[in-house]
N, C-alpha and C positions, 0 to 999 in steps of 0.2 A: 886194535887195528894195526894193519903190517903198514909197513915203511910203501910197498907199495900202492895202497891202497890210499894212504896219505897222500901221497903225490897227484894218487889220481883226482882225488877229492878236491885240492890245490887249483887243479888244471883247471877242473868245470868250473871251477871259482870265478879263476882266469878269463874262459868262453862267456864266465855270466855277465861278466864287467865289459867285456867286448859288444855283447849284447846292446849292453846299456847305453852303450857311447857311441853304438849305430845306430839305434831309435834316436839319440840327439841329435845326433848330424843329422838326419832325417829330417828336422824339425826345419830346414833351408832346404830352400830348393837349390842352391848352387851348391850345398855341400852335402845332396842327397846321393850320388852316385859312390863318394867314397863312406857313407855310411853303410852302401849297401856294402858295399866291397870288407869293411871292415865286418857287419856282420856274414859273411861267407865264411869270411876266413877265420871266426871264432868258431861256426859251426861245423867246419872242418878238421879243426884240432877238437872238439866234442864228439865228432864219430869217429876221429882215429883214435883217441883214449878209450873211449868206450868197445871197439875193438880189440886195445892191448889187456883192456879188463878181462873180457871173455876169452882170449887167450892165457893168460896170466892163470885162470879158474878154472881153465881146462874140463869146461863143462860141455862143450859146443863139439860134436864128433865132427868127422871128415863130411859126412852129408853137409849139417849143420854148415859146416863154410862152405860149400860146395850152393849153397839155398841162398847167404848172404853176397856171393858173390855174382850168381847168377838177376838174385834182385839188383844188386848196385848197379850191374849192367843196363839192363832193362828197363830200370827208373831213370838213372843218368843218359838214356840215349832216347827218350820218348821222353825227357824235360829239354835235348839239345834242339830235340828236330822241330817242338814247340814254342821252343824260344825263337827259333829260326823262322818260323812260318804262320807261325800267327801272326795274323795283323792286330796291330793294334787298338781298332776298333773294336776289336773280340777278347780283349782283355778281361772285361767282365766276368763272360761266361768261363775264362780258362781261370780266374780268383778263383769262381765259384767249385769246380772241378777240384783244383787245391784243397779248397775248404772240404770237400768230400773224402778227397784220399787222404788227409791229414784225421778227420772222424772216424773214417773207415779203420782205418789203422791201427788208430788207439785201441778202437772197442775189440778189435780181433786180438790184440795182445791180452786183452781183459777177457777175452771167452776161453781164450787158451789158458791164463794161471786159474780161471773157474773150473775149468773141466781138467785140468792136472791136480787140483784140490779134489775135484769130485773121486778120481783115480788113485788115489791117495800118493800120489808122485809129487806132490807137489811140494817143498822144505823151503822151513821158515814163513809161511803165510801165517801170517795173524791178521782179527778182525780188522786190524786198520786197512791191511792191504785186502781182505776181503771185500770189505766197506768199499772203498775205492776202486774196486773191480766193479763192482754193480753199478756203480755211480758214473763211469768210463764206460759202462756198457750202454749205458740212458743217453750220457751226451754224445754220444759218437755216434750211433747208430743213427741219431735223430738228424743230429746234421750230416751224415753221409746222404740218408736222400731227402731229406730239406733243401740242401744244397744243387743234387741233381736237377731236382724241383726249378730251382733258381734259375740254372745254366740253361735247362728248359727251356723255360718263362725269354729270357734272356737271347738268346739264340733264335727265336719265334717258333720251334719247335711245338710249344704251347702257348697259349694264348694270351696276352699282357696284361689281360682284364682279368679280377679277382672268379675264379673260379668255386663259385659256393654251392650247398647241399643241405637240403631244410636241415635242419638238426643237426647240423656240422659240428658245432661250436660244445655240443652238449658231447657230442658223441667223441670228441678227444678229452671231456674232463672223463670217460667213460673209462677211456686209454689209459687215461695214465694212471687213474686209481688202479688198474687191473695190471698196470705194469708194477706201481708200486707191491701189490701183495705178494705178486709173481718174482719179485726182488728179495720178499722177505723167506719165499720158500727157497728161493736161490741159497741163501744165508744161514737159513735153519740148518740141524742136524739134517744127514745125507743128502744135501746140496742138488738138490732134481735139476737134475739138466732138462728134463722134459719143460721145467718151470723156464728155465733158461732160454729154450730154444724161442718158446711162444713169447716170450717175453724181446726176444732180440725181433718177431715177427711184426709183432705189436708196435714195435718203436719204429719198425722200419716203414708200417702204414701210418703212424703219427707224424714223422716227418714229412711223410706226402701232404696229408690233409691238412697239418699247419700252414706249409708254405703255396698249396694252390690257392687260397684264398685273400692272398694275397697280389693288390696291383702292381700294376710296374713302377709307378710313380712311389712306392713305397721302397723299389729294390735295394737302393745304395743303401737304405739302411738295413734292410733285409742282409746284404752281402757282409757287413761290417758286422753286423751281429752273430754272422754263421761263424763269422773268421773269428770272435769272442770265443763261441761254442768249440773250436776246432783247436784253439790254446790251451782251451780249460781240460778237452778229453785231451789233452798231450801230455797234460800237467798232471794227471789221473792216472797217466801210464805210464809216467815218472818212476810216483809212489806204489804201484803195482811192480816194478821193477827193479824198483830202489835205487834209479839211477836221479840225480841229482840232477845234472846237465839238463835232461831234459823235463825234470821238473820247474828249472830256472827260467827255461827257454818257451814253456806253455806258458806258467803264471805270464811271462814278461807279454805275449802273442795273446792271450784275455784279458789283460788288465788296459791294454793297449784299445785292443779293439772293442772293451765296452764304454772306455772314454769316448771313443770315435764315436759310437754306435749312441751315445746319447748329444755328443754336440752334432751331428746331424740330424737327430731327431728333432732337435731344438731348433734348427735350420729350418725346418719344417713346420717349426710349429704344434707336432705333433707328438703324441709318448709312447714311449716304446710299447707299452701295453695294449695301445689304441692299434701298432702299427701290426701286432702280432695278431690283433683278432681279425685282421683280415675284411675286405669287403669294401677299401677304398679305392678308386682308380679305375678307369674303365679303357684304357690301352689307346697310345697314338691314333689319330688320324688317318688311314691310309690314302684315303681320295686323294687324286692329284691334280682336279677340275679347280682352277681358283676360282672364287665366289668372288662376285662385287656385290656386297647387297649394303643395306644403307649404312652411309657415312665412310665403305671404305674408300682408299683411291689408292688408284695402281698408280705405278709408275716405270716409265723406262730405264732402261742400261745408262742409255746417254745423258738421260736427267738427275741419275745417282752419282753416274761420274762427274758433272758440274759440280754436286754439293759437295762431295769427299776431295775433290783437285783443289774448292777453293776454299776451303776450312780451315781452321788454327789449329782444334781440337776435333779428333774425330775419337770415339771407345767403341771398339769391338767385343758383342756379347756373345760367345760362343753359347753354341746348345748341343741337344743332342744330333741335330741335323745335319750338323758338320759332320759328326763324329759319322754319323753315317752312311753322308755324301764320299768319306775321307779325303776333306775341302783343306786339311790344316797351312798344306802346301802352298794350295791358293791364300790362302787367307794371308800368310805370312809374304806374299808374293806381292798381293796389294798394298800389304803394310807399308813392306820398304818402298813398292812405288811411290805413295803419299810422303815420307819421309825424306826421301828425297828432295821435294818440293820444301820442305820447310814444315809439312804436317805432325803435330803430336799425336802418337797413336798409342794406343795403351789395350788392354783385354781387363774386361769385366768378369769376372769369375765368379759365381754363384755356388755355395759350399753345394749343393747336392745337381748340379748339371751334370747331364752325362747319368750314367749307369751305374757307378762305384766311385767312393771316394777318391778325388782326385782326377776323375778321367780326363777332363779337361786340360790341367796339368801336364799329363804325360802326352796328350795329344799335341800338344804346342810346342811341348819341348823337343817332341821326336821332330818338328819341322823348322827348330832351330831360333824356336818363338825367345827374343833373351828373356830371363827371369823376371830382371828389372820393370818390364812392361806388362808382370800378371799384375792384377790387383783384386784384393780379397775384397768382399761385399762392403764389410763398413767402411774399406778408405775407399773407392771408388765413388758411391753414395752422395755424399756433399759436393762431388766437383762434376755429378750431373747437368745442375744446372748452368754452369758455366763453359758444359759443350754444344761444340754444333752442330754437331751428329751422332747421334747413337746405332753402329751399325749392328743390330740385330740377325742373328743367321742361327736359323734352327730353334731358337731359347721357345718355350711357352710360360708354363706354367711358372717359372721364375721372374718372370718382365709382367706378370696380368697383374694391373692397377685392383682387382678384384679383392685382392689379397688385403687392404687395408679395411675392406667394410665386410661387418659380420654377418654372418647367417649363410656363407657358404662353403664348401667343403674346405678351400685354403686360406680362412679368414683367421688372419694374425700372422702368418708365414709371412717370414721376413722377404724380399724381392730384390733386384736390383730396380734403382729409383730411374729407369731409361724415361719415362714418359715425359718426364720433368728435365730431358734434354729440350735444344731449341728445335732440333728436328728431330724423327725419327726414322728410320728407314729398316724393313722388315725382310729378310731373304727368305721366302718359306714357300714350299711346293703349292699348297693351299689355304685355305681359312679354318680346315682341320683343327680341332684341340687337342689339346693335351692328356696328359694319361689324369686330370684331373679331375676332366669330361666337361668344365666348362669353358663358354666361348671367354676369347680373351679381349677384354675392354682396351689392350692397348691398338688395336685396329682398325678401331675406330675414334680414333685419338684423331681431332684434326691434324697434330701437327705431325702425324706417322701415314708413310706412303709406304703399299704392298707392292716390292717386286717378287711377281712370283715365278720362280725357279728353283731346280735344284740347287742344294750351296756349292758345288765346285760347277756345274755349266754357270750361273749365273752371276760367282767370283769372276771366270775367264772374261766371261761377256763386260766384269766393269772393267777389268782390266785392259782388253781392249778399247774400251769407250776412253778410258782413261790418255791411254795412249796414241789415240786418233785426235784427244782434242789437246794433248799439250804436244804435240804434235815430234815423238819421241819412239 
């Protein structure tokens, strides 16, 4: 090994341990910004190494940087102008997008040292990196449109409800046995690219038909699983490349998100196996008519803002409805009003609310929610009962009492315990369910009254009410 080579290998060392100590800080929300910052800036001394490498080896012609340079462009100016314009509401579906062009990418570096071996150009491949070319061609391919699938779903593009097809289920173990042999003639002596091409065709239908059969109320785990899938083909194209860095930097991006991808599923209640076959969830509510049928009770602006003006304890449960509405604003607007008065307010947080891990999170903080007032499911939980309002906006399937008795779909899913507040008060367009498909037994909770409205008109409306009656 040269002296420079050594260094280089030092460096990615360097970038892996940066890695590691930005997934930590990660682990806080007040010290998630400079985790992220720290891992940037590892990844950027890993693509500038990784550049002095390929110069240093003088294997890469004038086109060749003329192609790297034109990508850097191209990807760094359509990740500025997304970073810039997306909302944040839509952060899901741009995960999801990620998770595609992170699959896509791997597998395409994998089709290309396959078909430079086919060519016989290709030096220094041995079965490991063959092995792991085909294995980078399975994971990536699947989730590049798994993933599209997702953003889809996600986006309403398609439809939130599990999308199924008699024989579905038979006809991907169909896939993949026909992808597996199609892998092995990939492998064999004179390496058929015709095996190849049907085989990248095959995965690219397999990743459809897996992920339409899948609900919406299943996504966050869906999106954490892609982003598993999108680490692991990174980590494929590592060792197809022999670059280190970014073998460090996949295992770290799938080890990661198959942790996530099972304590959310456990949030659920459900297993990841269960969530892969598809066929639970039958897509939001959209009616906007509220329903009074037996035992609900509506209630007014003005009669919500008496209970929340003169309360000790008020908890605010975000849902998807905020997320939305894009109510965060509101929502943090009413907070400090009540706080002012002498009210403790705090946010309920439900591991799988919202669309992707964490959405709630980001949603709160972009509107300046402090950290000190999230609080995760088990400590919130016990000091239910000692509040006097549970303000409710958007949440379903996470607050339905339904969940502790068996025999339906979300029976054992852990919930926030709002019922078992003194009051309840529900912000939601209608009596609509959840992507669960069942009605939710907290709305007809004696002690839960339905204001129905959007969640940022009918934050504004309490915050006026608010302010009419403390007369401010």
């Amino acid at each position: 090994m040269s002296t420079f080579q050594a260094v280089a290998d030092l460096i990615y060392l360097l970038t892996a341990a940066g890695f590691v100590i930005g997934l930590h800080l990660m682990n806080s929300p007040a010290r998630a910004r400079h985790g992220s910052r720290v891992s940037m800036a590892a990844m950027a001394v890993a693509v500038a190494t990784t550049l002095a490498v390929i110069s240093h080896n003088g294997t890469t012609r004038a086109a060749g940087w003329a192609a790297l340079s034109a990508g850097t462009v191209l990807g760094g100016g359509a990740g500025l102008v997304m970073a810039r314009k997306v909302k944040l509401t839509d952060i899901p579906q741009l995960v999801s997008l990620f998770n595609a062009v992170g699959g896509g990418a791997a597998a395409a570096v994998a089709v290309s040292e396959l078909v430079r071996l086919h060519s016989g150009s290709g030096s220094g491949l041995t079965p490991r990196v063959t092995i792991t070319s085909m294995f980078d061609v399975i994971i990536g391919v699947v989730t590049f449109t798994g993933s599209l699938i997702a953003a889809g779903k996600l986006q309403g593009w398609l439809s939130g409800s599990p999308i199924t097809f008699k024989g579905g289920r038979l006809a991907n173990l169909v896939a993949f046995a026909a992808v597996l042999s199609l892998g092995g003639l990939v492998l064999a002596p004179g390496h058929s690219l015709l095996a190849l091409g049907l085989a990248v065709v095959v995965l690219a239908g397999l990743g459809v038909t897996l992920v339409l059969p899948i609900g919406g109320a299943d996504m966050p785990v869906v999106i954490s699983l892609l982003n598993a899938f999108t680490g692991t083909a990174v980590a494929m194209a590592g060792f197809v490349i022999d670059n280190s860095g970014l073998i460090i930097a996949g295992a770290l991006v799938g080890a990661s998100g198959t942790i996530l991808t099972k304590l959310m599923a456990d949030a659920m209640n459900r297993s990841v196996l269960a969530i892969i076959a598809g066929g639970f969830g039958t897509g939001d509510s959209t009616g906007t008519a509220p329903s009074t049928g037996a035992g609900v009770q509506p209630i007014g602006a003005d009669d919500v803002a008496i209970q929340l003006a003169y309360a000790s304890r008020v908890v605010v449960v975000p849902g998807y409805g905020l997320a939305a509405a894009r109510a965060q604003h509101e929502v943090h607007a009413l907070a400090e009003m009540l706080e002012q008065r002498g009210v403790d307010v705090s946010y309920a947080i439900h591991p799988v609310a919202g669309r992707m891990p964490g959405h709630m999170n980001v949603l709160l903080a972009e509107a300046n929610v402090p950290y000190t007032q999230l609080a995760e499911m088990d400590r919130v939980n016990p000091e239910f009962p000692l509040t006097d309002v549970a303000l409710v906006i958007g949440a379903n399937d996470v607050v339905n009492p339904a969940a502790r008795r068996p025999g339906n779909a979300i029976s054992g899913m852990p919930i926030l315990d709002v019922d078992r507040a003194r009051s309840v008060i529900v912000i939601k367009r209608s009596m609509g369910h959840g992507y669960s498909g069942l009605e939710n037994e907290l709305y007809t909770d004696p002690r839960t009254h339905m204001f129905f409205a959007d969640a940022k008109a009918g934050l504004a409306q309490l915050i006026a009410s608010i302010k009419d009656l403390v007369g401010t």
